[in-house]
Every structure is written in structure tokens, then in C-alpha cells.
N, C-alpha and C positions, 0 to 999 in steps of 0.2 A: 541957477540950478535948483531942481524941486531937494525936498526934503528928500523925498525914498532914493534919488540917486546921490545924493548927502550921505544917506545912512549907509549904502551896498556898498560904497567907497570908501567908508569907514572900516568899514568890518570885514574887509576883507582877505585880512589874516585869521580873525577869526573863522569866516565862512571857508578855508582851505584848510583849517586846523579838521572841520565836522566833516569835510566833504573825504582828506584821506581815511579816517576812520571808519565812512561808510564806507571806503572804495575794499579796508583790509577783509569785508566778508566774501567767499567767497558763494554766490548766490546762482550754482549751476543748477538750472532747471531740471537737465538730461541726464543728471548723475542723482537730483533731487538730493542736493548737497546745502544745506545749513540754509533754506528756503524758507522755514516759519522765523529762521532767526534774523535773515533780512529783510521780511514783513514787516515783523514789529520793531526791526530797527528805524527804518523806511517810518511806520505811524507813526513813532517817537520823532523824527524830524519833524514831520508835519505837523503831528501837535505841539512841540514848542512853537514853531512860526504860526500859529494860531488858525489852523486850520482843523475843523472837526473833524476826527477820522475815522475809518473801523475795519477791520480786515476781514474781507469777505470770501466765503470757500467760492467754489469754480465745480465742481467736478476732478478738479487738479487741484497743482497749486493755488496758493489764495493769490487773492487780488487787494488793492490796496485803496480805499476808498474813498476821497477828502471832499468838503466843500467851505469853503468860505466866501460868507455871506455877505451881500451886497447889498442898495437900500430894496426898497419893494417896489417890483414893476421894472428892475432895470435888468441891460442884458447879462445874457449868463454865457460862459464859457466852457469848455469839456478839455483838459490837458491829458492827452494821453503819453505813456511811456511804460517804460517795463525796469522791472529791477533786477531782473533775470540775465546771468551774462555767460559768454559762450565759455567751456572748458581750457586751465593754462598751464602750461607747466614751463618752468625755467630750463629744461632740456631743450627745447621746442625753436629756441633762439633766442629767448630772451638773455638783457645784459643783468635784470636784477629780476627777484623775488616776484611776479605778477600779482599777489597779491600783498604786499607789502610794499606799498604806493612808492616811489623812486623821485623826485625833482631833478631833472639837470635840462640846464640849457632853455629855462623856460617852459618846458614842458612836465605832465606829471604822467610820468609810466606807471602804469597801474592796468588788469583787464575791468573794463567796465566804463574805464575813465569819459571814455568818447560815448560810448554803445554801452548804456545807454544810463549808467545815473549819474554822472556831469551836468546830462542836458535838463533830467527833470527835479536834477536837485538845484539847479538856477532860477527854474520856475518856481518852486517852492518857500526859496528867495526872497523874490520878488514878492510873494505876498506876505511873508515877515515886516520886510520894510517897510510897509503900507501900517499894521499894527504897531510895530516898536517907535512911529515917528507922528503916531497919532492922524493920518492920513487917511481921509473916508476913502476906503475898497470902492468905484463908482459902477463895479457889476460884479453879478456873482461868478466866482471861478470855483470847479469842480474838478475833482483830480480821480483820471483812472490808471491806478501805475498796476498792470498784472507783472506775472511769476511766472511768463508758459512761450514768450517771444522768441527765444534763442529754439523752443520746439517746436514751432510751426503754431503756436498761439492756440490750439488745441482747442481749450473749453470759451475760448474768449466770445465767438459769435453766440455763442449759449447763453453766456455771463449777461451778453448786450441785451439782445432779446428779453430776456428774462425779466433784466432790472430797465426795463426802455424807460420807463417814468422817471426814476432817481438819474438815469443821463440825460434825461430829455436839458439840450442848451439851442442855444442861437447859434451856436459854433462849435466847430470841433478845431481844436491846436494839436497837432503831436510834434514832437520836438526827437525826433531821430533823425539818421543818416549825418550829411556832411555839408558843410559850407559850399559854393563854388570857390576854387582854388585864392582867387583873388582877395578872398576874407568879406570881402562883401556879404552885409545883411541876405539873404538866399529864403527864396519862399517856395515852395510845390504848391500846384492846385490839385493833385491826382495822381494816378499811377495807371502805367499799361498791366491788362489781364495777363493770365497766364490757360493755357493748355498744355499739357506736360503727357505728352503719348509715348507709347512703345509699340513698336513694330514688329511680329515676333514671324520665323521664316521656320516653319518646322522638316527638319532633315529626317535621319533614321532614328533622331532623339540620342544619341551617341553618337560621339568622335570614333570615325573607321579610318584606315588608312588609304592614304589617298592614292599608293600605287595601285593597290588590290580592286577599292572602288570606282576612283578615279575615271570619268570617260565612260563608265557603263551608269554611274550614277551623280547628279547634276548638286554642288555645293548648294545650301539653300542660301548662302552669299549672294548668285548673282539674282534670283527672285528676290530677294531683298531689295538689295540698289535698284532692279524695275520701278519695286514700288514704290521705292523714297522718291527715286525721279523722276514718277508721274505727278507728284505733288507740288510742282513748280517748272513752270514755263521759262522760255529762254530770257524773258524781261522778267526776271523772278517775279513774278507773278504765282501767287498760291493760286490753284488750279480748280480748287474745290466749289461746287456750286452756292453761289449766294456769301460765298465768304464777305466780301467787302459791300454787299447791302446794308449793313448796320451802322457800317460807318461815319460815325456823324464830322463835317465837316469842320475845322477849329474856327472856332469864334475870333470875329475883327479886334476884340481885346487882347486872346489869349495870341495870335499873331503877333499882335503890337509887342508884347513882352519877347517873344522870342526875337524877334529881330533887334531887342535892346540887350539881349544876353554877348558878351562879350566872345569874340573868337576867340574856341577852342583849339587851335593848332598849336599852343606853346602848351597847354593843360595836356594834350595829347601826345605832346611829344615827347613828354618830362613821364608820363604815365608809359608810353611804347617803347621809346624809341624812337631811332629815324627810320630805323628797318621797319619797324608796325606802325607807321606813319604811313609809309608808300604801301598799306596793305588797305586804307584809307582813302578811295579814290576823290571825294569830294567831302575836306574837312569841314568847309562853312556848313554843310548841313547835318552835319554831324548832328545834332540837337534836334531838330526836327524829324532825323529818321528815326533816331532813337526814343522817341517820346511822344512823337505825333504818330508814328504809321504802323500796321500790322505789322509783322514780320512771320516768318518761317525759317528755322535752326535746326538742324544737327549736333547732338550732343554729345551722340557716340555711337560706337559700334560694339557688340561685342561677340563673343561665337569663338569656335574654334582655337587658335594658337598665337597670342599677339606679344610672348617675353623673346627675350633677348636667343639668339642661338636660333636654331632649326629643327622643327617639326611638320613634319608630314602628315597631316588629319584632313579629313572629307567633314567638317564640321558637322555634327549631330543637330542645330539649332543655331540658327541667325538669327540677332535682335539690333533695333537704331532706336535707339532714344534722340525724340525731337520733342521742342516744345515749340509753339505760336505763342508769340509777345500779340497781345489784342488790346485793342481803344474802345475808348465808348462810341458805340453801345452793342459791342459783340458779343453775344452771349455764350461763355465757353461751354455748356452742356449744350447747346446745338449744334456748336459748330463737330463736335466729337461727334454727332451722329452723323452728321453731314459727312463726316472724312470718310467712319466706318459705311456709308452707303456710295458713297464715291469709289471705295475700295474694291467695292461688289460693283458697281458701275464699268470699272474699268480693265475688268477682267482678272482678281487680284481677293476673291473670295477665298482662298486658301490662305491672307496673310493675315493672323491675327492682330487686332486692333486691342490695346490696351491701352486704360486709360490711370494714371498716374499721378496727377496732381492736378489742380485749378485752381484761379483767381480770378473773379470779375474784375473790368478795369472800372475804375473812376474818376470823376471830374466835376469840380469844381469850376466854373467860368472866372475869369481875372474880372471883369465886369460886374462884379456881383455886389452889392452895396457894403455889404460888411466887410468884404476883400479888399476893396478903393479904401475904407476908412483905417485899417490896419495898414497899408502901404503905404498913406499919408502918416501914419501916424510911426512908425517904424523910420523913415525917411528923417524925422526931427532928430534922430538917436545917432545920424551922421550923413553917411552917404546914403541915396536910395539902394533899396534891396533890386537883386536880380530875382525877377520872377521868372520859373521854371512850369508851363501850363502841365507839365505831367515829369515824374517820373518815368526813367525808362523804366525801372522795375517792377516788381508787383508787393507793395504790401498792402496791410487789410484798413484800406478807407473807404471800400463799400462799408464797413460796418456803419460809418457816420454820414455817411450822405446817402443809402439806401436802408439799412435799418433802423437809423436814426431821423432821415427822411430831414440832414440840417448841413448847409456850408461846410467844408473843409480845408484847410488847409496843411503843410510841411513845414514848419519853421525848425529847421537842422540848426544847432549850439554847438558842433564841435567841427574842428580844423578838417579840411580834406586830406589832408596827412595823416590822421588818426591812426589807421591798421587799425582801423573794427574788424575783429576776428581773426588775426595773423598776432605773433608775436611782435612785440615792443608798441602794443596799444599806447594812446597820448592822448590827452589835452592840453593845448598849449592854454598856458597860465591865464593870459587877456584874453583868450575868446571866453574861458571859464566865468571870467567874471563879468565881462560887456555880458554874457547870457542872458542875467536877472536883468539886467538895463534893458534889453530889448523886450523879454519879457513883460515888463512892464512899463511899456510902450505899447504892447499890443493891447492888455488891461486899458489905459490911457484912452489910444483909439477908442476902444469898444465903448467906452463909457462917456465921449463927448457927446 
């Protein structure tokens, strides 16, 4: 057994002793709630574990900014995380205090615990043990923890830009989300995009009554559903011109990974149901629809009279909120023009197009030299990791593999069971502390 995972097994009553104390601030971005006081609590770890730090403005909140140094000429790494966590209250459902960290049964209830300073307070860790045990660091790791993640990351593309020199690594880490269920080591290469439209169907701009109106004037409801249901063929198929030209084909690596990912049907069912199981026509692909392929959603409707009881209105304005899940290399400002020109195409110039959020997707190939020597090197820490070639979701990993223009990866530190964002948030106790062990494993890798 090396010395650094000698010492993280030592101390680690101590390291649960520092980790509830960071968990009791509470660091709400959205309420911009005690945010400088978990900045410089957050520096203050990191400069004991011997990392150089300094808190940097944003335009927002600060951001939180470390490096520890490695010999000269060797590679360098970029840890991203946030210290910023979503709003709690003990009404909400919790059984204790959310910010007054709880133990029971293994786990530690606390908001934040999982999502998201658990994960990068492990890594911060791991490179303590590396100082306290006299252990040459054999590359340099770089720490980016901002304050603005639970708000949509706000100043962060700025932040990146801005300072590209001071991140410039070999690699990007960020250490959110969730294990797969099995507790197995879990790696992402990427994320699917996002387009987030609004469909808006304009009536008399006011709710009339629909006896009076009714039959002499047309709900702007059903020109709405027209034009949702022109945007997908009877093989759901998005309909739109050139949508899936961009799509680049998955790589014979990032395949090979998915077919070693373990069946989802017991993960799915324990998450649904049996009833939202059968709503699942073909479970084994679960993974690949979700991760590999465009999609098109429906997210809502809204207009007119949708509570409880009975009202009578000609809806003044119809709206459907959809978004397109996209892969690389779709580019979500095209494809919005594309929709908005489809729309006029298709005889449906009357339905305004609004555009409402975005995410380019990104990826990482499994194939990639630095990704092979982290998956070998992670694999020594126990079982091999399940490599995941994409997130279904969208977070911001263009930042590092298109404005950073370097590899990326997802190494998630906290249980699939967490409740990131729902009351009775968790970390169970051994994922907490195997964290800094994998952690520095991936340092390890990197540095053979």
C-alpha cells in the first residue's frame, strides 16, 4: 500500500471532522447567501493541504482558484467543482437540520454533501496526502471550484476565456453528478447539447369565454399541436432540415464502453417502477438513446385553464415548451434557425419561435491517450470503472474541450442515491472517503 493511501486511511476521522464543518455553511448562490464566507472557507482548506490559492471575482460570485505544483515539464490537470449549493429547508422533507450535517446509517445528511463539496473536497485530499507523507506530486493539479453552478454557471464561460493561460492543463477532471448505481469507479466522456424553445400560439391575447367565442373563433390550442406535430415524423424522426447532418458517428472505443456498461433494468426499475418500466419499450438501450442520440421533448403546455374544477375560456395565448437533447457536433444556434425557418416552411409563420436556453454538446473520445492511462490507472483502486461515452444531460464541458481546446473527463465521488437537489441530500460515508483514493489514482495515471 503507497504511503498517500497510508495516510487518507489514517485520517480519516479527521478528514470527516473538516468536511462537516464545510458542509454547516450554507453557500446558496441564488439567495447570494454567505458566498464570500464559503470562498475563503473553501481557500482555507486548500491552503492547509498545501495548495496555492486565491479567490477570484467572476463578474458574480468569486471563484476559487488553486494550483499545486508538480516537477517541470510534467502533465498538468484542471479539477473543476462548485462550492455553491442548491437552497434547504427542514420543512421541505427533511428528517434533520440540512445544514447541520446529520450521520445515520452510514451516510451523512447534510445539502451540499453529494452536489457538490463531498466530491471536490476528496480531491483536495488527495493532494494533502501527497505533502503530509512527503510524496513527490508527479504532475501539476489546478483547482477551479466557482460560486454560480446551482445558477446556470452565469460568469463562468467569461471567467474561462478570460484566464485561458492560468487553466491552460493536459486535462480537464470535474468531479459532479453520481456513481452508476452499482458503486463502481464511473467515468463520462461528454455531455448531450441542449436547445430549450418556446412555441408561443397567439389568440385574442386574453382568456374569452368559450360559450360566447367558441365556434365562431378557433382556440390557438389546436394551431399549436399543428405545429408541435410537424416536428416529428411517425419514426420520431425530427423533421427539420439538416438536423442530423452533424452527427458524428460514436467512435469503436466509445461503443466498446457502452456495451460494457452494465444492464440498466434493475437501476430502472428501483428508479420507476414496474409501471415506468413498461413505459420503456427497449430497456438494453436505454444508455445509448439517452446519451448517444438527438432527441426531441415536450415539456409542457401552457395557456388557458389547466387547476382542478371547471372553467370555460377560448384561451387568449398557447405556448409548448420543448427542448432538443443534441450530440456532437450539432450546433444548437443553427439548428434554432433551422426550426424557426422550417416553421415558415411549413406553413406555421404565425407561430412564434422563442428561443430559451442552449448547451453545445461535447466529447471526449474513450480512445484518447490520456483517457486509456487514467482507466488503467483508476482500475488498480479495485474494480474497473464503467465508462459512460456521454452524459445524457447537458453540462458546461465545452468550456474544456472547446475553449480550452484539452481532453475531458466526469469522474462523479458521490452515491447514486444522493438526492442532489431534493431533500435528505447524502453521502455515504466509503464512497466519501475511497473519493481522495481515486482521486489520486487519476494524479498517479497522469503522472506515469
Amino acid at each position: 500500500m503507497s504511503a498517500v493511501i497510508e495516510y487518507l486511511r489514517s485520517r480519516r476521522e479527521a478528514h470527516l471532522a473538516e468536511f462537516l464543518e464545510y458542509l454547516k455553511i450554507p453557500c446558496i448562490s441564488t439567495l447570494n447567501l454567505r458566498i464570500q464566507e464559503g470562498a475563503e472557507h473553501l481557500a482555507a482548506l486548500m491552503e492547509r493541504a498545501g495548495i496555492e490559492t486565491r479567490i477570484m471575482e467572476t463578474g458574480g460570485h468569486p471563484a476559487v482558484y488553486g494550483e499545486a505544483k508538480g516537477p517541470e515539464g510534467a502533465s498538468s490537470l484542471l479539477v473543476y467543482g462548485h462550492y455553491d449549493v442548491q437552497p434547504a429547508d427542514i420543512k421541505e422533507g427533511w428528517t434533520s437540520d440540512p445544514f447541520d450535517p446529520d450521520i445515520r446509517d452510514g451516510r451523512i445528511y447534510a445539502r451540499g454533501s453529494g452536489d457538490n463539496k463531498g466530491q471536490h473536497f476528496a480531491q483536495i485530499k488527495a493532494i494533502e496526502a501527497y505533502r503530509e507523507t512527503g510524496t513527490k506530486l508527479p504532475i501539476t493539479v489546478k483547482f477551479l471550484i466557482e460560486g454560480e453552478e446551482e445558477m446556470g454557471s452565469t460568469h463562468l464561460r467569461e471567467f474561462v476565456v478570460k484566464h485561458r493561460d492560468l487553466l491552460r492543463a493536459d486535462i480537464a477532471c470535474s468531479s459532479d453528478g453520481s456513481l452508476h448505481p452499482s458503486a463502481r469507479p464511473t467515468i463520462a466522456l461528454g455531455c448531450r447539447g441542449l436547445l430549450y424553445i418556446e412555441l408561443i400560439a397567439h389568440g385574442a391575447g386574453r382568456d374569452l369565454h368559450s360559450g360566447t367565442y367558441g365556434g365562431a373563433m378557433t382556440s390557438p390550442f389546436w394551431r399549436l399541436m399543428e405545429a408541435v406535430r410537424a416536428l416529428r415524423d411517425e419514426e420520431v424522426r425530427v423533421r427539420v432540415p439538416g438536423f442530423y447532418e452533424a452527427v458524428r458517428p460514436l467512435g469503436e472505443a466509445d461503443r466498446e464502453a457502452l456495451a460494457e456498461v452494465p444492464n440498466p433494468a434493475s437501476e430502472l426499475t428501483a428508479a420507476l417502477g414496474e409501471e415506468g418500466m413498461r413505459r420503456i419499450p427497449d430497456p438494453e438501450a436505454f444508455y445509448e438513446k439517452t446519451m448517444t442520440r438527438p432527441n426531441l421533448n415536450i415539456c409542457g403546455f401552457q395557456g388557458g385553464y389547466s387547476q382542478d374544477g371547471v372553467k370555460t375560456v377560448l384561451p387568449g395565448i398557447a405556448k409548448a415548451k420543448m427542448d432538443f437533447r443534441l450530440v456532437v457536433d450539432q450546433d444548437p444556434d443553427r439548428i434554432f434557425e433551422d426550426v424557426r425557418a422550417f416553421m415558415e416552411a411549413e406553413g406555421f409563420g404565425d407561430i412564434e419561435v422563442k428561443r430559451m436556453a442552449s448547451f453545445y454538446p461535447s466529447k471526449t473520445p474513450a480512445d484518447h491517450p490520456l483517457i486509456e492511462k487514467i482507466l488503467a490507472a483508476v482500475a488498480t483502486r479495485g474494480e474497473p470503472p464503467i465508462v459512460f461515452p456521454n452524459f445524457g444531460g447537458s453540462v458546461p464541458d465545452i468550456l474544456f474541450t472547446r475553449d480550452l481546446g484539452i481532453p475531458s473527463l466526469w469522474l462523479p465521488l458521490a452515491n447514486a442515491d444522493s438526492n442532489a437537489h431534493a431533500p435528505e441530500e447524502n453521502i455515504r460515508i466509503d464512497i466519501f472517503h475511497r473519493g481522495s483514493e481515486i482521486a489520486s489514482a487519476v494524479i498517479d495515471g497522469l503522472g506515469a
